[in-house]
ZADO-1210 file (C-alpha; in nm, 4 decimals, padded with zeros to 6 digits):
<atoms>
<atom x="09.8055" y="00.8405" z="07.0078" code="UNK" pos="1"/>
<atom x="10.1365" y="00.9080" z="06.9393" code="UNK" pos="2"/>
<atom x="10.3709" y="00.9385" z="07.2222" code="UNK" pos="3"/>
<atom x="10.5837" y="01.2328" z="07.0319" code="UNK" pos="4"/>
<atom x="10.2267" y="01.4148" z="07.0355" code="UNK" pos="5"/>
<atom x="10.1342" y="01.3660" z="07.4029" code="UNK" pos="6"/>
<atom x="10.4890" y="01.5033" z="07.4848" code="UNK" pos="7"/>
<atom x="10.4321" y="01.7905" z="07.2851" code="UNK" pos="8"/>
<atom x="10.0320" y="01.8585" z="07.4077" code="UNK" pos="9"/>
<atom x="10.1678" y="01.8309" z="07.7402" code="UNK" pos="10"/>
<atom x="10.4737" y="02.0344" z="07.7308" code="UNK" pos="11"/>
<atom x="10.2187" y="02.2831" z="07.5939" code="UNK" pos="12"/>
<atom x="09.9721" y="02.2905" z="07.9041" code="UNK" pos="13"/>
<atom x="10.2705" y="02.2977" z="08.1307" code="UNK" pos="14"/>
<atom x="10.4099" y="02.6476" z="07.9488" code="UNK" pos="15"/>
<atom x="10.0434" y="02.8069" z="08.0000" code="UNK" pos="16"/>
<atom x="10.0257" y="02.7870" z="07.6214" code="UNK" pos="17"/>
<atom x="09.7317" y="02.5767" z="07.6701" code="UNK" pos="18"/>
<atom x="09.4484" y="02.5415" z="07.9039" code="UNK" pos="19"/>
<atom x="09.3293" y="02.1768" z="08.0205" code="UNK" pos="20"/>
<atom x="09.0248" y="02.1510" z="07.8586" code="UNK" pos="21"/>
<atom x="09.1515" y="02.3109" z="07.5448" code="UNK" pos="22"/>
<atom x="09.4146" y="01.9810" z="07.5611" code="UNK" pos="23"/>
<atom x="09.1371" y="01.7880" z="07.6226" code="UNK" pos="24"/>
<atom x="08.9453" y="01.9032" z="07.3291" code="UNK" pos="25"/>
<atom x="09.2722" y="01.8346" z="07.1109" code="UNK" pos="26"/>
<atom x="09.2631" y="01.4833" z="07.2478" code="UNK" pos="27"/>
<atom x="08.9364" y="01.4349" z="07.1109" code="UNK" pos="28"/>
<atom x="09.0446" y="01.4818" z="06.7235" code="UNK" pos="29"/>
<atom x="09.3844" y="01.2797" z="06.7673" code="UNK" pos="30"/>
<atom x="09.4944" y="01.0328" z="06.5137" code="UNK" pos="31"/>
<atom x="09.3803" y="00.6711" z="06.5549" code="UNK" pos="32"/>
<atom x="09.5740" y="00.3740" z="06.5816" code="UNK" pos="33"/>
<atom x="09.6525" y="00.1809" z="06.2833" code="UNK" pos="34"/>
<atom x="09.6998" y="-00.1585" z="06.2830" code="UNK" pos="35"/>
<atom x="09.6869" y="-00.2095" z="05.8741" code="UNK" pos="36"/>
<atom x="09.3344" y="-00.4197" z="05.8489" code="UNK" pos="37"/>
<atom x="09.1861" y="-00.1691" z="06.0933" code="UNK" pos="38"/>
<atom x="09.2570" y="00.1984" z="06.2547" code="UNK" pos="39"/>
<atom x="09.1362" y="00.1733" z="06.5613" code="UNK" pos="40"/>
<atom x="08.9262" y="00.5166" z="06.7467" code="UNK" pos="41"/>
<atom x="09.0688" y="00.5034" z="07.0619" code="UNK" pos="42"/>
<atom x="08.9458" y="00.8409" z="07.1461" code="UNK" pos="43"/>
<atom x="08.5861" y="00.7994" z="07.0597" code="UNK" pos="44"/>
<atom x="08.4592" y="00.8079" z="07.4360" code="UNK" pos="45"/>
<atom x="08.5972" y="01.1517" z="07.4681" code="UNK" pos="46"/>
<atom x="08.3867" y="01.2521" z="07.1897" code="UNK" pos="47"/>
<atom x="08.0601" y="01.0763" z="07.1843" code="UNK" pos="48"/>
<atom x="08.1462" y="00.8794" z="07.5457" code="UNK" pos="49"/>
<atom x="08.1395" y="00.5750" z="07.4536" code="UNK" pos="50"/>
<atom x="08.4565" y="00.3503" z="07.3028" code="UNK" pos="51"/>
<atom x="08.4358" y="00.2432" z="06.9107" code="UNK" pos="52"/>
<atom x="08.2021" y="-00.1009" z="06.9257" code="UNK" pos="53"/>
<atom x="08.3479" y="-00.4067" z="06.6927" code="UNK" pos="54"/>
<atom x="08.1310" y="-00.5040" z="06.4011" code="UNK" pos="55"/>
<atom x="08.2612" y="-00.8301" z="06.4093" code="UNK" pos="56"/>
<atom x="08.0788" y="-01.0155" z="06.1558" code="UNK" pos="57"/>
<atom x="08.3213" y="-01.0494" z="05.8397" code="UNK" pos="58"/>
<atom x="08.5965" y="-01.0079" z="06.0098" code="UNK" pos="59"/>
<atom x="08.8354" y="-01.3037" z="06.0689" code="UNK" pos="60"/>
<atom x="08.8659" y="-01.4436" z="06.4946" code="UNK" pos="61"/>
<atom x="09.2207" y="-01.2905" z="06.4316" code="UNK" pos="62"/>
<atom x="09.1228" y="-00.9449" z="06.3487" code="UNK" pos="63"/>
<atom x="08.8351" y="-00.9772" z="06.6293" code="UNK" pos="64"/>
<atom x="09.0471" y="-01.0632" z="06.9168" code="UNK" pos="65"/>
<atom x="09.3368" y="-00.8023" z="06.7848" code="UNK" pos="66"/>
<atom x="09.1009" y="-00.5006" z="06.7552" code="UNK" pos="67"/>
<atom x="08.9842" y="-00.5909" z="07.0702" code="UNK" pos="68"/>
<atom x="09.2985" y="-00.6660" z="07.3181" code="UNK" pos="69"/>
<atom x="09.4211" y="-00.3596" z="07.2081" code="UNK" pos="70"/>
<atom x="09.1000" y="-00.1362" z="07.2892" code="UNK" pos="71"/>
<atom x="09.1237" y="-00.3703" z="07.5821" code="UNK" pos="72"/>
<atom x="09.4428" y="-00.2133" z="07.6750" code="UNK" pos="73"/>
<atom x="09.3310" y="00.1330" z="07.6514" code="UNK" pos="74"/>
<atom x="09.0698" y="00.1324" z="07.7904" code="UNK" pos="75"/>
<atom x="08.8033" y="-00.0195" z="08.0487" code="UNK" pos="76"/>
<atom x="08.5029" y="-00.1239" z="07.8515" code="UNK" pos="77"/>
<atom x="08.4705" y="-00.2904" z="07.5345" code="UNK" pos="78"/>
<atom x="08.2096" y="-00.4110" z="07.2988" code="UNK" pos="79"/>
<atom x="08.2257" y="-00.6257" z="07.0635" code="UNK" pos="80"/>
<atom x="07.8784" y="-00.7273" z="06.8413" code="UNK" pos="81"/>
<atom x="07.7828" y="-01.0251" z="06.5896" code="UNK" pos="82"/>
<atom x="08.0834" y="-01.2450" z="06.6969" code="UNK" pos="83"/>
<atom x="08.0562" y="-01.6246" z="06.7175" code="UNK" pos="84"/>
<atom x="08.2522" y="-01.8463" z="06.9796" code="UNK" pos="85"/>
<atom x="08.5457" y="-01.9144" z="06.7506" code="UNK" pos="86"/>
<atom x="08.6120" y="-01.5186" z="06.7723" code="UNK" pos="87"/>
<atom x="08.5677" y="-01.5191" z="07.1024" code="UNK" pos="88"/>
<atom x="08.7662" y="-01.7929" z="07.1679" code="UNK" pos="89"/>
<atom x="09.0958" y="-01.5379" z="07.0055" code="UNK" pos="90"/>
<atom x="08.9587" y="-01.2658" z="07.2554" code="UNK" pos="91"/>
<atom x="08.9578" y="-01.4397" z="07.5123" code="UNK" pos="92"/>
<atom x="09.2964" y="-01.5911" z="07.5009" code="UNK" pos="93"/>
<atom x="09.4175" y="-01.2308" z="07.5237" code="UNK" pos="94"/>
<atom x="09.1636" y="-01.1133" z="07.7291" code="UNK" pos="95"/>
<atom x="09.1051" y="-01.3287" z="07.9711" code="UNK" pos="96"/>
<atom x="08.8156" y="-01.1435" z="08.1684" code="UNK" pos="97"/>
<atom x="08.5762" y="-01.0683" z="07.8413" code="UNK" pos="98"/>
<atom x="08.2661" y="-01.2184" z="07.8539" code="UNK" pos="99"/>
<atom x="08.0862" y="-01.4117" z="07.5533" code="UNK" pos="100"/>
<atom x="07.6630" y="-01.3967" z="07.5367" code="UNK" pos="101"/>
<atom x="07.6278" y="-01.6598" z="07.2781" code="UNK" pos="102"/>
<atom x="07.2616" y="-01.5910" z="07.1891" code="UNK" pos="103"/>
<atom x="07.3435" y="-01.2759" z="07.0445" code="UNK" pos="104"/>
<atom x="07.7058" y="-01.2885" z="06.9811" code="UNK" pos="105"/>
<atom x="07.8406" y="-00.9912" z="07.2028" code="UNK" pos="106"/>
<atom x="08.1811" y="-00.9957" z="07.3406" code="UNK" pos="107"/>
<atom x="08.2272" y="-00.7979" z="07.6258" code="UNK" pos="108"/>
<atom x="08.4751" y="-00.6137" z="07.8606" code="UNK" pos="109"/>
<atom x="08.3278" y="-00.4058" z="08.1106" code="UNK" pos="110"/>
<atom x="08.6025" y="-00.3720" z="08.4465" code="UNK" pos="111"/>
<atom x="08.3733" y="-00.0664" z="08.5493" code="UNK" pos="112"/>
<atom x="08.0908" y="-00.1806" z="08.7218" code="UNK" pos="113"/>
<atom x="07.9055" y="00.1659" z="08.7793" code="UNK" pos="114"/>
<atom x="07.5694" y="00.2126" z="08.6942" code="UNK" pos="115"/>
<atom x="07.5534" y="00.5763" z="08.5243" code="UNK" pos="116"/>
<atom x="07.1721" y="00.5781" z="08.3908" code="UNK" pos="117"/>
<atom x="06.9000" y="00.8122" z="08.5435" code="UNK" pos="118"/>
<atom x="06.7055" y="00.5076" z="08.5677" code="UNK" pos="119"/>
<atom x="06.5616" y="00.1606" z="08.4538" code="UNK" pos="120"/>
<atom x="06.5721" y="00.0505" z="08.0757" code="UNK" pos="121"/>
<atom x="06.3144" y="-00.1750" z="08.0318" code="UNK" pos="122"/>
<atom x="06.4037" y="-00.4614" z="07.7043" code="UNK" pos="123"/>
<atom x="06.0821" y="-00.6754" z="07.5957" code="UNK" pos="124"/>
<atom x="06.0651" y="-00.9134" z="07.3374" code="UNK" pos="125"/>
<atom x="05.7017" y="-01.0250" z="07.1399" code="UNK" pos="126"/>
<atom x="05.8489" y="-01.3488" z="07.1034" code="UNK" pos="127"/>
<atom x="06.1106" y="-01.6424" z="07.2190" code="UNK" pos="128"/>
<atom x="06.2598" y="-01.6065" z="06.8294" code="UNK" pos="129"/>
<atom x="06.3176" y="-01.2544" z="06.8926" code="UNK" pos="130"/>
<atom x="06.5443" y="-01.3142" z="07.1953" code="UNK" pos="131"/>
<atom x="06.8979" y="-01.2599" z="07.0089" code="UNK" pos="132"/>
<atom x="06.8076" y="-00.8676" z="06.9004" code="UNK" pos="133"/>
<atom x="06.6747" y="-00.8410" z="07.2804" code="UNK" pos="134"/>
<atom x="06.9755" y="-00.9735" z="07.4443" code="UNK" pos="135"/>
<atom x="07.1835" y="-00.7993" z="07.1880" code="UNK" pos="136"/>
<atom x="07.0144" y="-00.4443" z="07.3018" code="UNK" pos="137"/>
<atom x="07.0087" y="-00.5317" z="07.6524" code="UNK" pos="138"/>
<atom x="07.3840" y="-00.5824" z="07.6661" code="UNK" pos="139"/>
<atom x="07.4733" y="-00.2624" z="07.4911" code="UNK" pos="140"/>
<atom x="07.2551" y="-00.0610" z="07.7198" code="UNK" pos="141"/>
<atom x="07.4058" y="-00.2273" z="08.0030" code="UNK" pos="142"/>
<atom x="07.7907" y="-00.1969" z="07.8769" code="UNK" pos="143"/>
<atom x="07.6928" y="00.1702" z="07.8585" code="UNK" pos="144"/>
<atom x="07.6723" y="00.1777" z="08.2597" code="UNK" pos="145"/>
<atom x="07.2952" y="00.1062" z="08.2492" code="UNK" pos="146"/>
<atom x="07.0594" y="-00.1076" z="08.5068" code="UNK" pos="147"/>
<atom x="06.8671" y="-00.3301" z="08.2596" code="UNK" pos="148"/>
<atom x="06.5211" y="-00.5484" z="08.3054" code="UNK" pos="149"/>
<atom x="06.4337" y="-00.7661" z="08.0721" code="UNK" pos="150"/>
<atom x="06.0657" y="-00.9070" z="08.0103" code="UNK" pos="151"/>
<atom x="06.0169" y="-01.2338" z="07.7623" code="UNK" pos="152"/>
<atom x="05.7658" y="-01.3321" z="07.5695" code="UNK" pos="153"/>
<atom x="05.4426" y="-01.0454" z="07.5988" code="UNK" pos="154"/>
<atom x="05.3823" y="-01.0868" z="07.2760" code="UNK" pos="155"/>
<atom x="05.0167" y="-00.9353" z="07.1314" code="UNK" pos="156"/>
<atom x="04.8981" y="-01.3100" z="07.0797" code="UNK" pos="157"/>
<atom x="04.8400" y="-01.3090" z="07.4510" code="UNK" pos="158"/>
<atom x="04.8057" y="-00.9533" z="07.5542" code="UNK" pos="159"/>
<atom x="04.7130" y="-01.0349" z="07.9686" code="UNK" pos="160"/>
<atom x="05.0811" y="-01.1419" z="07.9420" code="UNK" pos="161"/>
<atom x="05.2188" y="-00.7782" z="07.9155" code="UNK" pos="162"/>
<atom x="04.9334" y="-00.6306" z="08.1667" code="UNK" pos="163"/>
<atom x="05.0750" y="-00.8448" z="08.4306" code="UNK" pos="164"/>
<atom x="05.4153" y="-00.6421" z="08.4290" code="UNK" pos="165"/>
<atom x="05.2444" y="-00.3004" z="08.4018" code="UNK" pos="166"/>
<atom x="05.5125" y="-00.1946" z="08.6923" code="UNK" pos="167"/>
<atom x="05.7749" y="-00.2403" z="08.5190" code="UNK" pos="168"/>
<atom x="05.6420" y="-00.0084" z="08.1880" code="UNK" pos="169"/>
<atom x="05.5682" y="00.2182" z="08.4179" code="UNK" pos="170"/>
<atom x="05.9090" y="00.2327" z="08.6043" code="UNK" pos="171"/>
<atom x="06.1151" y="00.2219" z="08.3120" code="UNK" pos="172"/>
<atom x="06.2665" y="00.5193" z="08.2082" code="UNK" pos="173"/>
<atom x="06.2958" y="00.4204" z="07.8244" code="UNK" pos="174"/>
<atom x="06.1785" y="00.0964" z="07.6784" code="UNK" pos="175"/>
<atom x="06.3033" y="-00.1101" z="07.4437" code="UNK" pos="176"/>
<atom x="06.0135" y="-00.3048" z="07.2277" code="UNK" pos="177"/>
<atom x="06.1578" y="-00.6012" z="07.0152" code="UNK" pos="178"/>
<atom x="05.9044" y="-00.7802" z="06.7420" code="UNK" pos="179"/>
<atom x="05.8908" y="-00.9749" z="06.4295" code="UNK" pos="180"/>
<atom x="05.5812" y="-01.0732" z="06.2495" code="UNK" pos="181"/>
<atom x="05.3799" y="-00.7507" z="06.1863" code="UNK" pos="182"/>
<atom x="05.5041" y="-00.5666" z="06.4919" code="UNK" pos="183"/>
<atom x="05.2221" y="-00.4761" z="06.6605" code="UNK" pos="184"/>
<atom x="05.3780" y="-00.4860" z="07.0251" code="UNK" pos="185"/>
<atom x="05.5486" y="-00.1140" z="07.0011" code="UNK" pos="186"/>
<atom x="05.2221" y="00.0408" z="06.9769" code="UNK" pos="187"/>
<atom x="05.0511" y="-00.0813" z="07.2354" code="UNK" pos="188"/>
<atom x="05.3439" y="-00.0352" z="07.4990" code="UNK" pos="189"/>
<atom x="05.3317" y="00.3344" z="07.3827" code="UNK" pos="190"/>
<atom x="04.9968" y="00.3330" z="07.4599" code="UNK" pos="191"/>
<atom x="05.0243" y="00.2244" z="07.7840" code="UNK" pos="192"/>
<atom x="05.3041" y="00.4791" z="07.9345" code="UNK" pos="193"/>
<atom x="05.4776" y="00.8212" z="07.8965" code="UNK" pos="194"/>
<atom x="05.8393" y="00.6681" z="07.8521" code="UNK" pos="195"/>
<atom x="05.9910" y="00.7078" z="07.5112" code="UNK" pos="196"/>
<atom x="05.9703" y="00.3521" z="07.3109" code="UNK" pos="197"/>
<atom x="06.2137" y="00.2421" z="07.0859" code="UNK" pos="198"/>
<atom x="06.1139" y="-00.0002" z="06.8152" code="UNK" pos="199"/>
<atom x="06.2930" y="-00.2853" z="06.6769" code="UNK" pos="200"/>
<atom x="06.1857" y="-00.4955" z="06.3710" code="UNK" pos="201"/>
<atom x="06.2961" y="-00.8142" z="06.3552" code="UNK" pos="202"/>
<atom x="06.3224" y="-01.0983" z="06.0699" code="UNK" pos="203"/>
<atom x="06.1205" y="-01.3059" z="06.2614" code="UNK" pos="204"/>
<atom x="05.8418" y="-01.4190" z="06.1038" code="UNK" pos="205"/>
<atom x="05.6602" y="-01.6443" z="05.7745" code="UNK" pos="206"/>
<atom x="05.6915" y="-01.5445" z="05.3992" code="UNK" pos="207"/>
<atom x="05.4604" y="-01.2321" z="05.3888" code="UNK" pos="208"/>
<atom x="05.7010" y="-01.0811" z="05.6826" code="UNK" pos="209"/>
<atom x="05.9347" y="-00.9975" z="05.3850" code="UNK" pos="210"/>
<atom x="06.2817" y="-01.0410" z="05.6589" code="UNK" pos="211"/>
<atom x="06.0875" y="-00.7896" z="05.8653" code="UNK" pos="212"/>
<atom x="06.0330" y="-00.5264" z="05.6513" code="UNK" pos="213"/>
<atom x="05.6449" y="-00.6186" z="05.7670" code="UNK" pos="214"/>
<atom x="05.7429" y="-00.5053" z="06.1175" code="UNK" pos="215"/>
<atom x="05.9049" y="-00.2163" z="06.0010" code="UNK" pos="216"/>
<atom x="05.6850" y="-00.0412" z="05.8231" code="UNK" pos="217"/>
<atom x="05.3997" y="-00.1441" z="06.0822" code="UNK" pos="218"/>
<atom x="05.6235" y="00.0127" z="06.3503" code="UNK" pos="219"/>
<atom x="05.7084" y="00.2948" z="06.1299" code="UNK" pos="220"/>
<atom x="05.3431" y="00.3567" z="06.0760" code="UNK" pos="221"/>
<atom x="05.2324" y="00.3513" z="06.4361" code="UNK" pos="222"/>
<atom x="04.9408" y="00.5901" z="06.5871" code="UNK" pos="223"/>
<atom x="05.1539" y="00.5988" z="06.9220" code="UNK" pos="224"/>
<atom x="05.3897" y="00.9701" z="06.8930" code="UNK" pos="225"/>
<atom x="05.6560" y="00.8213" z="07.1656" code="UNK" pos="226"/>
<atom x="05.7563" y="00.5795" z="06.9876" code="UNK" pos="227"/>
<atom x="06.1156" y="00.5930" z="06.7495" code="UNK" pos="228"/>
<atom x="06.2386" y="00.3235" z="06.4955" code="UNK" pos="229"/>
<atom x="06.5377" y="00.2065" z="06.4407" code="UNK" pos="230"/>
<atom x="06.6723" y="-00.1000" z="06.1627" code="UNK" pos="231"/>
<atom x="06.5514" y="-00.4552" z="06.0737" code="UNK" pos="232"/>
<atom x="06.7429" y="-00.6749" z="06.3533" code="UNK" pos="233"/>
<atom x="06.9450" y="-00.4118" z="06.4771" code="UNK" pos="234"/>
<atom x="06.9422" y="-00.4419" z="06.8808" code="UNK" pos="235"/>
<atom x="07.2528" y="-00.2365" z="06.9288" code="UNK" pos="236"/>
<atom x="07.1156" y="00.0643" z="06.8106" code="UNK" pos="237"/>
<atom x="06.7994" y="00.0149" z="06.9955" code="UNK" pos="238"/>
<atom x="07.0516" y="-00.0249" z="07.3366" code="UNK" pos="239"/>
<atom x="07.2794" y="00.2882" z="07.2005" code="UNK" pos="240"/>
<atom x="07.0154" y="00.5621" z="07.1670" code="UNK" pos="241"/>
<atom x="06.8085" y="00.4270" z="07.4610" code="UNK" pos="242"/>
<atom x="07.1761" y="00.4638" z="07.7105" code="UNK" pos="243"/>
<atom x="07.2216" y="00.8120" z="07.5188" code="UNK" pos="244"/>
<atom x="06.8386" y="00.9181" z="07.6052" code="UNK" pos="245"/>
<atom x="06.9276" y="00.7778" z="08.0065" code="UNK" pos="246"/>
<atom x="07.1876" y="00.9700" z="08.0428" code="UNK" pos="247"/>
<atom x="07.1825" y="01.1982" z="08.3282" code="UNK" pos="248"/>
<atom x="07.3494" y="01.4834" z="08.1194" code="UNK" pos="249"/>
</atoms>
């Protein structure tokens, strides 16, 4: 924010004009900063609590790693999602403690290490393939102050291999259920426990799949009433609402 409107905000707590948490609800609406490609939310935590995320893909590495030293400067933690290592590569030159998960192409900053959820967030995955959108989720849950445990590979092709972590499902305080093909596996974790499920489609999968649109109708369709939906390939969203539904508040 400006520094001529923090001067003025606080000149108006300190004359009783203003209360603390009326400032603080001021804060939350104050302009962003603009940078000419981008205007950067800097105050989005204070509103939904958690920073602005980078969409990086069509950006340039320069735009990446100058959105995100500056949000790095602001602030503590810092997401960044569909980057590749050249973009990384910018952020990390200015950022030198980030952190690059090259499977699914997050970029992260996270220099608070305290876990905030009520409990576990379980990730599976049907499939090896599907193993980008499940890191992809996993790593937004767990920039969100989450503890995270992922299971590979349980797949409905060989269904004892999902029985045999039946403690986990159990334990897990939301899961996250990642599938291509017809995306069967969302249903039959819902089955199994009384945690809410959140499905994600993939684009994994041979020509009748359709780019997952197969899976996402399937998943759409399902019997199982705990279960939620969210895009085709979209494993941040699946991590977002699954942090938001862990919160303690």
């Amino acid at each position: 924010m400006h520094e001529d409107a923090l001067r003025e905000l606080l000149e108006t707590v300190q004359d009783g004009k203003l209360s603390p948490s009326q400032a603080l609800d001021r804060l939350r609406h104050l302009p962003f900063e603009d940078v000419g490609f981008a205007k950067i939310d800097h105050h989005r935590s204070l509103r939904v609590g958690m920073p602005e995320v980078i969409y990086s893909a069509g950006k340039t590495p320069e735009q990446v790693g100058e959105i995100f030293a500056r949000m790095a400067a602001q602030g503590n933690v810092v997401l960044a999602t569909r980057a590749n290592l050249e973009m990384y590569e910018k952020v990390h030159a200015a950022v030198p403690d980030s952190k690059f998960y090259p499977l699914s192409g997050c970029i992260v900053l996270r220099r608070d290490p305290m876990k905030r959820g009520r409990g576990v967030i379980a990730v599976l995955s049907a499939g090896t393939s599907d193993l980008p959108v499940a890191e992809e989720a996993a790593v937004t849950a767990e920039v969100m102050g989450n503890e995270v445990e992922c299971l590979h590979d349980v797949g409905v092709a060989g269904l004892h291999r999902l029985l045999a972590h039946r403690e986990l499902l159990t334990r897990a305080c939301v899961v996250i259920v990642v599938a291509g093909m017809e995306g069967a596996l969302p249903s039959v974790v819902a089955g199994l426990i009384a945690a809410p499920v959140i499905s994600v489609p993939t684009s994994v999968g041979y020509g009748a799949s359709f780019g997952g649109l197969a899976a996402l109708l399937g998943m759409l369709n399902s019997c199982a009433p705990n279960t939620a939906v969210v895009n085709i390939d979209n494993g941040f969203g699946a991590g977002y609402m699954a942090s938001m539904i862990n919160s303690p508040r």
